[in-house]
BAFI-3210 file (N, C-alpha, C; in Angstrom, 3 decimals, decimal comma, padded with zeros to 6 digits):
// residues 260
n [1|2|3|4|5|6|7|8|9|10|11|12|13|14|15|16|17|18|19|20|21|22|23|24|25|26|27|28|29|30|31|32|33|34|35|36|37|38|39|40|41|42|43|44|45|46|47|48|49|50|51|52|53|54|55|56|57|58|59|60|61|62|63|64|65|66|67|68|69|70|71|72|73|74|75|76|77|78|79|80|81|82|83|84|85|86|87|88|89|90|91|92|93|94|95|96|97|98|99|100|101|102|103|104|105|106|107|108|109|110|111|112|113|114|115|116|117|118|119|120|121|122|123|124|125|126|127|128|129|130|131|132|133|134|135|136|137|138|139|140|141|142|143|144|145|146|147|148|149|150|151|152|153|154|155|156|157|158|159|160|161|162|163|164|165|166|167|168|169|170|171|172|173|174|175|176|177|178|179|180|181|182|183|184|185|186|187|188|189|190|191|192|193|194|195|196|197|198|199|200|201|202|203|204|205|206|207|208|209|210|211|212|213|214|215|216|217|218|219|220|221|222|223|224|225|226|227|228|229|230|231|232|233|234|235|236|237|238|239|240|241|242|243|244|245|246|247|248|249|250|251|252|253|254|255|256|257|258|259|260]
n.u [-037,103|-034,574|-035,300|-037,304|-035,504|-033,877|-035,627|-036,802|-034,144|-033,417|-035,897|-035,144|-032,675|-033,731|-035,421|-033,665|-032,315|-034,337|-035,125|-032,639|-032,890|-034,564|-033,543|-032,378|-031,935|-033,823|-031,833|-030,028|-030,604|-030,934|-028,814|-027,617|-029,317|-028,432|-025,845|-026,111|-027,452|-024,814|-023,188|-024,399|-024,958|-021,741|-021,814|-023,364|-021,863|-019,173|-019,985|-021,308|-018,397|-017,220|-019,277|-018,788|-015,684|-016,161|-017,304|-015,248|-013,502|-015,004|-015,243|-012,358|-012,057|-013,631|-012,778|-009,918|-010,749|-011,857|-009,289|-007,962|-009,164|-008,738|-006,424|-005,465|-006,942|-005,424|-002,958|-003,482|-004,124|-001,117|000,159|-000,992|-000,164|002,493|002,240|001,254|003,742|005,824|004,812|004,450|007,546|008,189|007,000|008,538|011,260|014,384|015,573|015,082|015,311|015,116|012,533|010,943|011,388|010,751|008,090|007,446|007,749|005,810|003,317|003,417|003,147|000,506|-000,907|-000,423|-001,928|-004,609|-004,828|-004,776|-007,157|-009,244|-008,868|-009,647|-011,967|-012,923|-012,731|-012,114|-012,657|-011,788|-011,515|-010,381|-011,834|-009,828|-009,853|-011,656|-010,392|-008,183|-009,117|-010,280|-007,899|-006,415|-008,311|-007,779|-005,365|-006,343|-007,606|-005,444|-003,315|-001,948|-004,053|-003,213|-001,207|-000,143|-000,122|-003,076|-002,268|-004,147|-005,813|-006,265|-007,976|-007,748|-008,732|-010,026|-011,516|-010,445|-010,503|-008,803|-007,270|-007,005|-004,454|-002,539|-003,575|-003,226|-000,596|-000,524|-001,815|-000,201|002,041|001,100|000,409|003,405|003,977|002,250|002,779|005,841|005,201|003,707|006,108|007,829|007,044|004,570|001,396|-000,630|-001,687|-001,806|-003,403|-003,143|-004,814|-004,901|-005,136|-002,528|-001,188|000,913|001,580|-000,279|-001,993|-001,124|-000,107|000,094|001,719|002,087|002,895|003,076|005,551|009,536|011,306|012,120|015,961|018,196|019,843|018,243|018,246|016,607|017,348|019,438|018,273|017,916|016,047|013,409|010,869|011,117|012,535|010,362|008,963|009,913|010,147|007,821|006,905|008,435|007,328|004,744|005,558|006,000|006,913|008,959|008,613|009,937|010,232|009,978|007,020|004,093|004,359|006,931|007,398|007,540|007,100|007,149|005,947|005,105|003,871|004,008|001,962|000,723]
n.v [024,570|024,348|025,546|024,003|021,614|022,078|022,747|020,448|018,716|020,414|019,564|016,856|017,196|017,301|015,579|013,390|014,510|014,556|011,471|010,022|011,549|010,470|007,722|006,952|004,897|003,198|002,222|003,973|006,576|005,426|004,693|007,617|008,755|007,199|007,843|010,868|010,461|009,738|011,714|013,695|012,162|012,401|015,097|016,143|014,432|016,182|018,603|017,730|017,078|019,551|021,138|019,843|020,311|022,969|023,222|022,352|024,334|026,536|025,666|025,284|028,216|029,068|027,665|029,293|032,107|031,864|030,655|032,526|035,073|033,865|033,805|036,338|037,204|035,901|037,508|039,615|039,851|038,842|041,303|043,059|042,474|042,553|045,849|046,199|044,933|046,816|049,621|048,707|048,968|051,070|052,225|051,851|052,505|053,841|055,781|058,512|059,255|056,374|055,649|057,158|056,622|054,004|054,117|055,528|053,684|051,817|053,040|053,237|050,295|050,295|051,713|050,257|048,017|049,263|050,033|047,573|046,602|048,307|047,328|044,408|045,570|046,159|043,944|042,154|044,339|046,568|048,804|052,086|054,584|057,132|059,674|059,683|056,992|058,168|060,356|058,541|057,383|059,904|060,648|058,643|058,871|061,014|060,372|059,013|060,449|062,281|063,349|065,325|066,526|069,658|072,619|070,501|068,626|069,458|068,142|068,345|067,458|067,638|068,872|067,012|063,980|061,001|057,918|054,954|051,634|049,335|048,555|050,554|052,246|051,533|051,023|054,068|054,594|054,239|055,744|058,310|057,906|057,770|060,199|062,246|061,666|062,432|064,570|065,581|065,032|066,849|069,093|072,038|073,330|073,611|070,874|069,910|067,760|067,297|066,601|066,355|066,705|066,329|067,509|066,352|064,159|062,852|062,424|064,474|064,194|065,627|066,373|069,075|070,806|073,343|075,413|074,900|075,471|073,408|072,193|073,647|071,520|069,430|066,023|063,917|060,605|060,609|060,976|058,239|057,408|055,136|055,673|057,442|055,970|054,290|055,640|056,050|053,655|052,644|055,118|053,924|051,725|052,346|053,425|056,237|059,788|061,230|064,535|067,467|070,149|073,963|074,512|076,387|079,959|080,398|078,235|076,033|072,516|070,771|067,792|066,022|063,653|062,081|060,394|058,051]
n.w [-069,100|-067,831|-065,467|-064,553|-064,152|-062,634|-060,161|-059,745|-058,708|-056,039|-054,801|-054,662|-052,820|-050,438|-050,219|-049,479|-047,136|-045,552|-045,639|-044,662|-042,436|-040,981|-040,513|-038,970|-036,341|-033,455|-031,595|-031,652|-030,473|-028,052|-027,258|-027,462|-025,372|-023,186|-022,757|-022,967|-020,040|-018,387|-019,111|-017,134|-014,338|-014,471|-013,905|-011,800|-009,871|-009,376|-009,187|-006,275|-005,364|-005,635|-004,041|-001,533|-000,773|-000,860|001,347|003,492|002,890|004,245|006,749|007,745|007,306|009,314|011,645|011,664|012,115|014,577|016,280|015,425|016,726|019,507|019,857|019,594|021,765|023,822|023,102|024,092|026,758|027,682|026,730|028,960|031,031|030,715|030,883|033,392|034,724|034,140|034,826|037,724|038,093|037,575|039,360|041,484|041,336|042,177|040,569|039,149|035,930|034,720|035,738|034,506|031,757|031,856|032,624|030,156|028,285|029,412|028,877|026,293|025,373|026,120|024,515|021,852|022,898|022,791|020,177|019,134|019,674|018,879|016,470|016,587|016,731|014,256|012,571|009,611|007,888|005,416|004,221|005,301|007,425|007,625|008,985|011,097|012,860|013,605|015,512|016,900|018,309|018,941|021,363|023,013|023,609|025,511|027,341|028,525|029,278|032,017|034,961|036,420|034,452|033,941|031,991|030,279|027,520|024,460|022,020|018,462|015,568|012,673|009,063|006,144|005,382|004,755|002,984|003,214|002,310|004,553|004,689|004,340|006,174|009,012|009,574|009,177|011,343|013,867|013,056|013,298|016,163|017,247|016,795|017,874|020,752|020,917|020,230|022,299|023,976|023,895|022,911|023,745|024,926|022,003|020,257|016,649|014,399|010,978|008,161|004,413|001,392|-001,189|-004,707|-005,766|-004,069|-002,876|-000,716|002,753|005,978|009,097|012,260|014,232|016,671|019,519|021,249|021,763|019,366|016,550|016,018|014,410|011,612|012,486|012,239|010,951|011,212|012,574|015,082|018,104|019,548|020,363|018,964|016,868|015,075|014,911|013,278|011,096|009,998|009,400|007,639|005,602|004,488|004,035|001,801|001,954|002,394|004,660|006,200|007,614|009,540|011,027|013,349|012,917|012,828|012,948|015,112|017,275|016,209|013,150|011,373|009,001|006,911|003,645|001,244|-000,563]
ca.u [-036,605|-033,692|-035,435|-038,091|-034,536|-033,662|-036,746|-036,734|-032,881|-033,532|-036,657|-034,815|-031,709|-034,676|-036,195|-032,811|-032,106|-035,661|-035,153|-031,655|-033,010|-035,702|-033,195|-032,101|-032,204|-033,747|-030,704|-029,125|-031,245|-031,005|-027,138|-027,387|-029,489|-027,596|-024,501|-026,472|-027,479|-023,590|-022,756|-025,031|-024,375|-020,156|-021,572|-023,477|-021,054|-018,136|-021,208|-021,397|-017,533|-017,194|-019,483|-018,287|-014,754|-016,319|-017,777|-014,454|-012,867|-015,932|-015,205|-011,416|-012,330|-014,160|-011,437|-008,929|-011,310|-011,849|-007,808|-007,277|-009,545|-008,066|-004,523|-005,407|-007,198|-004,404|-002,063|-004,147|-003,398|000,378|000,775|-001,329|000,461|003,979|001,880|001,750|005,560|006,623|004,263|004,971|009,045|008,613|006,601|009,414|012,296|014,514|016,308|014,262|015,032|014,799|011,247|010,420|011,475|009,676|006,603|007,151|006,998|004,418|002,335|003,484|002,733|-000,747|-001,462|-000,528|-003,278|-005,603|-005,188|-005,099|-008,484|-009,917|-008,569|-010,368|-013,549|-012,769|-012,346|-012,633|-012,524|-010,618|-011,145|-010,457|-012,199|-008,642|-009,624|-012,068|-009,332|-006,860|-009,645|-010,364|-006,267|-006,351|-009,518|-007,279|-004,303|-006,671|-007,766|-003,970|-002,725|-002,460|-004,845|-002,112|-000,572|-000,758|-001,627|-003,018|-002,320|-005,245|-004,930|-007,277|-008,335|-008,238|-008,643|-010,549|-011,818|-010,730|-010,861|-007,876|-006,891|-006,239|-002,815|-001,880|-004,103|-003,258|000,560|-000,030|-002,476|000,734|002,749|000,220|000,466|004,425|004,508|001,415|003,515|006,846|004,909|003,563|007,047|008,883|006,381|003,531|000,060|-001,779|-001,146|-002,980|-003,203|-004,012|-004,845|-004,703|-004,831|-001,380|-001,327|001,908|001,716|-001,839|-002,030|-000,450|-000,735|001,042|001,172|002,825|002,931|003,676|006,937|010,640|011,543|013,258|016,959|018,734|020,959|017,887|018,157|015,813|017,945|020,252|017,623|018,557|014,947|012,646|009,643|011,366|012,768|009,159|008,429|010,820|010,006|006,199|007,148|009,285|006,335|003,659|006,110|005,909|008,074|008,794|009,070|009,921|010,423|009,193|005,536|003,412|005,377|008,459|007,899|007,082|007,600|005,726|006,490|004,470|004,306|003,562|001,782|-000,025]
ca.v [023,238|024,513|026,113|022,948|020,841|022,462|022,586|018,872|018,662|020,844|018,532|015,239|017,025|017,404|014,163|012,506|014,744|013,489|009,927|009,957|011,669|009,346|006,285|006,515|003,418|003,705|002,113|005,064|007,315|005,218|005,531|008,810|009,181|006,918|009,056|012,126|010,338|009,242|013,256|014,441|011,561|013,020|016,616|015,724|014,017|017,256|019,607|017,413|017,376|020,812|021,683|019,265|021,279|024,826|023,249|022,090|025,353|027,316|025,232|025,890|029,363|029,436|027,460|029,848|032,786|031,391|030,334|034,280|035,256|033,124|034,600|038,026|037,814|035,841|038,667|041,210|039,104|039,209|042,750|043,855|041,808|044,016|046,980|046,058|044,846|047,964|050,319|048,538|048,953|052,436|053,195|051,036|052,367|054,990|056,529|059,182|058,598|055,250|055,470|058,317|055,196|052,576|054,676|055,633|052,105|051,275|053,895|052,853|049,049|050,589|052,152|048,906|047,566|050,264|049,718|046,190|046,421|049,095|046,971|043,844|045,691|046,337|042,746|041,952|045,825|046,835|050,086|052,932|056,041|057,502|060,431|058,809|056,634|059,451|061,044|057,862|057,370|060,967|060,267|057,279|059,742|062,795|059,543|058,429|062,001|062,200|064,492|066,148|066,907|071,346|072,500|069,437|069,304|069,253|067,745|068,637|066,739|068,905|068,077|066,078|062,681|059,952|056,522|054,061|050,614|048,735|047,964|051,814|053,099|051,082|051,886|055,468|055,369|054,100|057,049|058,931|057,488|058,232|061,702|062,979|060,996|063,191|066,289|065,780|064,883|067,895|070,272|072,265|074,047|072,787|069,875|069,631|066,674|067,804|065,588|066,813|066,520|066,760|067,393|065,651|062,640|062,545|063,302|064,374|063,823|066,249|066,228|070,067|071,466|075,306|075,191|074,732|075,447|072,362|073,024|073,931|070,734|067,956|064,917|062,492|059,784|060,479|059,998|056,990|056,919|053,824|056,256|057,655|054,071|053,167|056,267|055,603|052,346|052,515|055,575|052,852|050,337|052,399|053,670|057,286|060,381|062,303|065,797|067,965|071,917|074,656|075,072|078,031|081,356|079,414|077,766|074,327|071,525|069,930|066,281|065,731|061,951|062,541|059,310|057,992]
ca.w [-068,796|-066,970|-064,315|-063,208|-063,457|-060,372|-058,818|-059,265|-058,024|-054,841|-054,205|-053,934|-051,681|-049,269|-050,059|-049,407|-045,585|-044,550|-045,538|-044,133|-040,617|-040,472|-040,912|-037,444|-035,651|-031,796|-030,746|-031,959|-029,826|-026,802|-027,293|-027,033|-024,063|-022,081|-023,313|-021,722|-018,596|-017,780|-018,518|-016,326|-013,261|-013,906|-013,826|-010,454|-008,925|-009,924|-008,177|-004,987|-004,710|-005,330|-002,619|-000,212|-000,962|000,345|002,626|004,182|003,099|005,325|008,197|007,891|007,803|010,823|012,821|011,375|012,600|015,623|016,696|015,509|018,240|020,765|020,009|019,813|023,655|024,508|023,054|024,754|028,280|027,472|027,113|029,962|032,370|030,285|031,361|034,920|035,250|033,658|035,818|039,099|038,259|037,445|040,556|042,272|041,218|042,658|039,261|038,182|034,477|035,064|035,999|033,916|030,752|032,516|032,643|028,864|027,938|029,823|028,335|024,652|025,502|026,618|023,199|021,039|023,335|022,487|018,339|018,867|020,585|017,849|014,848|016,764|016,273|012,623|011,889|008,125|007,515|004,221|004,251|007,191|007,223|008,822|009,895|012,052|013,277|014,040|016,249|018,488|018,729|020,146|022,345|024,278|024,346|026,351|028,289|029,192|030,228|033,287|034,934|037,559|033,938|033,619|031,494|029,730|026,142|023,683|020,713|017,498|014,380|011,251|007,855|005,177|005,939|003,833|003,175|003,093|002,321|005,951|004,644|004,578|007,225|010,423|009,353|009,235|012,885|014,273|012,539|014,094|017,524|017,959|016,047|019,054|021,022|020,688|020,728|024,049|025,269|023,464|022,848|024,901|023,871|020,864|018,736|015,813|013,560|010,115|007,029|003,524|-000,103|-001,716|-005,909|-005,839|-003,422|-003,034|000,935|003,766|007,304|009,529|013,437|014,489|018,157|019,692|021,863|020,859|017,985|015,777|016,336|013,006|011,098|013,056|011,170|012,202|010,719|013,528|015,948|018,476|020,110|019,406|018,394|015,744|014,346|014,382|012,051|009,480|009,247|009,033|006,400|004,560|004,374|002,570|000,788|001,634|002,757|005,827|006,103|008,926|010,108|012,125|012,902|013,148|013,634|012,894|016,594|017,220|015,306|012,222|010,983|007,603|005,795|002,166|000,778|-002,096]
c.u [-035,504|-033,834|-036,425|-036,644|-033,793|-034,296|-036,882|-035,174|-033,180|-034,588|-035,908|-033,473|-032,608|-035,145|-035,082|-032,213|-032,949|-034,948|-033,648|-031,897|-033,678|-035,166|-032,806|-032,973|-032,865|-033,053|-029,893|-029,386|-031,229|-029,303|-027,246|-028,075|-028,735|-025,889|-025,141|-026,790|-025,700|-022,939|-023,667|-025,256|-023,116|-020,526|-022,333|-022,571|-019,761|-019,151|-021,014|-019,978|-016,517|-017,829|-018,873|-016,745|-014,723|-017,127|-017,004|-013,953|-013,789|-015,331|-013,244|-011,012|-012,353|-013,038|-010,214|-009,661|-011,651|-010,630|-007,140|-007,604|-008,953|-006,585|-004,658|-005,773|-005,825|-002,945|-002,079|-003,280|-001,953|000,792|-000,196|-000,979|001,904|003,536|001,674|002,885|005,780|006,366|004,787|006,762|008,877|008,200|008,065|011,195|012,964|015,327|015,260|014,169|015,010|013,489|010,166|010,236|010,843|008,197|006,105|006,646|005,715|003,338|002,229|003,034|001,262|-001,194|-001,620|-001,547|-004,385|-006,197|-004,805|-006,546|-009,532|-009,684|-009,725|-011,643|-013,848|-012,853|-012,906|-012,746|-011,628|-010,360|-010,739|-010,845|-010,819|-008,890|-010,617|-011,211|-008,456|-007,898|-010,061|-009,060|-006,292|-007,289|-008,602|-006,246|-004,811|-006,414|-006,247|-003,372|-003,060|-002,801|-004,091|-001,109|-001,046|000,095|-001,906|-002,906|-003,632|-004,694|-006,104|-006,777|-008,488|-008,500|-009,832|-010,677|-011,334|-010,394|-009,861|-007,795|-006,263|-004,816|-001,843|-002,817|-004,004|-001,821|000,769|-000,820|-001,158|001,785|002,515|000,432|002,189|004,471|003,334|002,342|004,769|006,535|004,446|004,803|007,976|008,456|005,021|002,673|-000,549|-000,989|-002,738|-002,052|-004,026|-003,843|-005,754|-004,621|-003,244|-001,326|-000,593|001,727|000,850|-002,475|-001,159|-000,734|000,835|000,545|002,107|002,086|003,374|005,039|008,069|010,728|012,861|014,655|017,369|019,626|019,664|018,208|017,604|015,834|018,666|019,768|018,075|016,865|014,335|011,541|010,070|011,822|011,582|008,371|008,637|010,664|008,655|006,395|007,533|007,871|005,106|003,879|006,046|007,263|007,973|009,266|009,314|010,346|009,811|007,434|004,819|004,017|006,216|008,696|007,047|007,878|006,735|006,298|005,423|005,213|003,067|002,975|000,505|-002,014]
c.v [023,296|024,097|024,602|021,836|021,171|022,374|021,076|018,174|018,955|019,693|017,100|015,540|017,049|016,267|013,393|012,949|014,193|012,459|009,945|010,457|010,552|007,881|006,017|005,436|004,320|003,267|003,584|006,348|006,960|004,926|006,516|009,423|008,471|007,632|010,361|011,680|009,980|010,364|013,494|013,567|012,159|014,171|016,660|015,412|015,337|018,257|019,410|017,565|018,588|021,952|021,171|020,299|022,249|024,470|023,123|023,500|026,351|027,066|025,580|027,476|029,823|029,127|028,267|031,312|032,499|031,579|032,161|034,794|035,155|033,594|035,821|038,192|037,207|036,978|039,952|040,945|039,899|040,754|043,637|043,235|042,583|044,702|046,926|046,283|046,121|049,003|050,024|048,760|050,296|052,823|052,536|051,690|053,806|056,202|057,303|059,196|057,582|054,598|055,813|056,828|054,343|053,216|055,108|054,321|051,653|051,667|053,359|051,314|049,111|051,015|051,268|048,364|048,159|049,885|048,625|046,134|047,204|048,312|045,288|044,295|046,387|044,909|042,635|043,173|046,166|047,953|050,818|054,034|056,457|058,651|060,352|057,716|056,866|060,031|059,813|057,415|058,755|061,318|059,194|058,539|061,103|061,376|059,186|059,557|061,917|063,486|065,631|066,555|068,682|071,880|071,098|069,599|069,000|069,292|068,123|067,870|067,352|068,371|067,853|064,642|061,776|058,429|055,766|053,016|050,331|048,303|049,786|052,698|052,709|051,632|053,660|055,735|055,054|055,385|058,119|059,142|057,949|059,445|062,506|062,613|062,153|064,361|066,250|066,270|066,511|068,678|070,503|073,251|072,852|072,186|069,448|068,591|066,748|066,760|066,460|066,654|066,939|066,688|066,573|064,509|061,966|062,819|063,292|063,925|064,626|066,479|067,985|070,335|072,571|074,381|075,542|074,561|074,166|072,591|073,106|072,702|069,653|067,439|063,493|061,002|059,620|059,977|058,664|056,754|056,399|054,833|056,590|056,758|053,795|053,842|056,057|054,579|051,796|053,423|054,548|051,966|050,408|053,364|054,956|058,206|061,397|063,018|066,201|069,544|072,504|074,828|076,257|079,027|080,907|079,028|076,740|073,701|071,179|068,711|066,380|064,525|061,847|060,885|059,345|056,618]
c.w [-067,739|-065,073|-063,313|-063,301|-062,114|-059,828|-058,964|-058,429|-056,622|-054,049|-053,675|-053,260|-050,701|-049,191|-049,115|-047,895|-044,749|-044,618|-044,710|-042,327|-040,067|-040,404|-039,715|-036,854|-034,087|-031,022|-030,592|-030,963|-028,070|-026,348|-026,723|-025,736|-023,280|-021,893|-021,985|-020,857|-017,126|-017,565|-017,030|-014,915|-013,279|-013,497|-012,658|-009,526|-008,882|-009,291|-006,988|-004,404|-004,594|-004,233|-001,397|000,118|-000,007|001,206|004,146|004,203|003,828|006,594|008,606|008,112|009,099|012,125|012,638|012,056|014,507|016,650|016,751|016,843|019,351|021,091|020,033|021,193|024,324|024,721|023,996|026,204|028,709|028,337|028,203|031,072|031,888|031,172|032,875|035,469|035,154|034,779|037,071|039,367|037,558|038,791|041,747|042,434|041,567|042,010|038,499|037,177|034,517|034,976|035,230|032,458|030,858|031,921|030,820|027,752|028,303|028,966|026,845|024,381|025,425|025,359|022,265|021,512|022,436|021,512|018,561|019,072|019,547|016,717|015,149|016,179|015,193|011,582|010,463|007,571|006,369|003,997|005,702|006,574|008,812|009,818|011,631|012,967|014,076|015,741|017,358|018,921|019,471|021,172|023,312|024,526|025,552|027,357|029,342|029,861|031,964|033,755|035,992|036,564|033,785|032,999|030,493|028,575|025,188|022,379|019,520|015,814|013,396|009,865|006,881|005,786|004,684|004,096|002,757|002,942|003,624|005,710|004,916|005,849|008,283|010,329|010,024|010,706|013,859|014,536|013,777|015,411|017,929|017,445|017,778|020,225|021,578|020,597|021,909|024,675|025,008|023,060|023,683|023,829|023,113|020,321|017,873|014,568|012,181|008,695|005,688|002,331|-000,576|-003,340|-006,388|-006,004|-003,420|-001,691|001,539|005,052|008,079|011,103|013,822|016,292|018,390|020,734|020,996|019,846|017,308|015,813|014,649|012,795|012,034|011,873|011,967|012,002|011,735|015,148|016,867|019,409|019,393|018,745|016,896|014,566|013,751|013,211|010,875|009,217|009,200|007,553|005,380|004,016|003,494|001,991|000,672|002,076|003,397|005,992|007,344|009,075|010,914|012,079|012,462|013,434|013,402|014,739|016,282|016,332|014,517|011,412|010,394|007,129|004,762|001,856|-000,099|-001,425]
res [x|x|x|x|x|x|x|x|x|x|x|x|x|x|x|x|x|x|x|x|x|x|x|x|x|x|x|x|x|x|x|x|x|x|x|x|x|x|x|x|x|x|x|x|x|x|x|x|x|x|x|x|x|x|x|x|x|x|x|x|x|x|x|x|x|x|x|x|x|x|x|x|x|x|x|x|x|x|x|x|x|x|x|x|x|x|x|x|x|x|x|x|x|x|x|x|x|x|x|x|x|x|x|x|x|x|x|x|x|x|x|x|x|x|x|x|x|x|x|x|x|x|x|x|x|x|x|x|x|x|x|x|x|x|x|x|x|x|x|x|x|x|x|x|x|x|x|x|x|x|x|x|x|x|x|x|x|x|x|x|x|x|x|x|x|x|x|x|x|x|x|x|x|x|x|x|x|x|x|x|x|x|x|x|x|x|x|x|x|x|x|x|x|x|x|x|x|x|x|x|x|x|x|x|x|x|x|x|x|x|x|x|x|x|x|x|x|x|x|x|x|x|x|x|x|x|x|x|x|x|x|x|x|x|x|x|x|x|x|x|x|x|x|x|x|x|x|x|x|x|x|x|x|x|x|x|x|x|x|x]
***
């Protein structure tokens, strides 16, 4: 008796969910679709003015891509009309250091060109394969030598290749650019530009030359030339740290910037 009083119980909670589904009105139903047709007109209209959106932010893009363009050739302009002045008032002028300065500028105006002109045809680039980098920065420097220089110096690419974030690798082609730079002017023979794993830091990057030997007590803090300014304060920026001593044989020089 128990057991068919439940099975008659369970029967009429089922009787009583039917009859209760089935009591729905078709107002009730046409409620609810017009309910879902008023979502789904807001969630249309919240689509269309979400594209319209990126469609503005595309086109702002492009005119922001565009205007870059236009200022970077104009930049280019600029400084190759510098590189003229400078040149024509070194060949002009009758102060042998004087000229000798002029002509150093010039030359250093001429290189910012260079890696402006290489980072152009990087555009949107995030990474740098540096040591690739390093080696067409010392490809413009054979180019710039002048060829009535003897003996000419040759410069060599050594190393590991790796791959950088454009925020630390245009920095360090800079580095780069005055450390070869300062061995031309103050050392002779080979310069080699060697890039490195460090366990420490994580790499190095070291530019050394044969010649004069470093004098004893440098401090290249004391420094008053712009090249070296521009080291320490590219070092500063991605945050690394610059070494310095004798090269090879204990002759030359070797400038190492430790970074992560």
């Amino acid at each position: 008796m128990v057991i068919g009083h439940s099975h008659i119980d369970a029967d009429s909670s089922l009787n009583v969910k039917f009859r209760g589904a089935e009591q729905r009105s078709v107002a009730s139903y046409e409620r609810e679709l017009t309910q879902n047709r008023h979502t789904e007109i807001l969630l249309r209209a919240a689509l269309a003015q979400g594209e319209t959106q990126l469609r503005r932010k595309d086109d702002l893009i492009q005119q922001q891509e565009i205007l870059s363009r236009e200022t970077g050739h104009r930049l280019l302009n600029d400084l190759q009309m510098i590189i003229s002045l400078l040149s024509m008032q070194s060949r002009a002028s009758a102060n042998p250091e004087v000229a000798e300065q002029l002509a150093i500028a010039a030359n250093r105006v001429s290189m910012v060109v260079r890696v402006h002109r290489r980072l152009h045809s990087r555009d949107g680039v995030e990474i740098v394969a540096f040591k690739q980098y390093v080696e067409d920065i010392c490809r413009d420097f054979s180019t710039m030598l002048s060829a009535n220089e003897s003996p000419k110096p040759v410069i060599v690419v050594d190393g590991i290749e790796i791959n950088l974030p454009a925020v630390t690798g245009i920095p360090l082609g800079f580095i780069a650019n005055e450390l070869i730079t300062n061995a031309i002017k103050h050392g002779r023979g080979r310069i080699v530009v060697r890039l490195e794993p460090d366990l420490e830091k994580g790499y190095t990057l070291s530019v050394s030359n044969d010649g004069v030997a470093l004098p004893d007590g440098f401090d290249p803090t004391a420094c008053k030339g712009l090249g070296m300014k521009i080291i320490r304060t590219f070092v500063e920026r991605i945050g690394g740290q610059l070494q310095f001593g004798r090269g090879n044989h204990n002759q030359g020089a070797r400038f190492t910037v430790l970074f992560s």
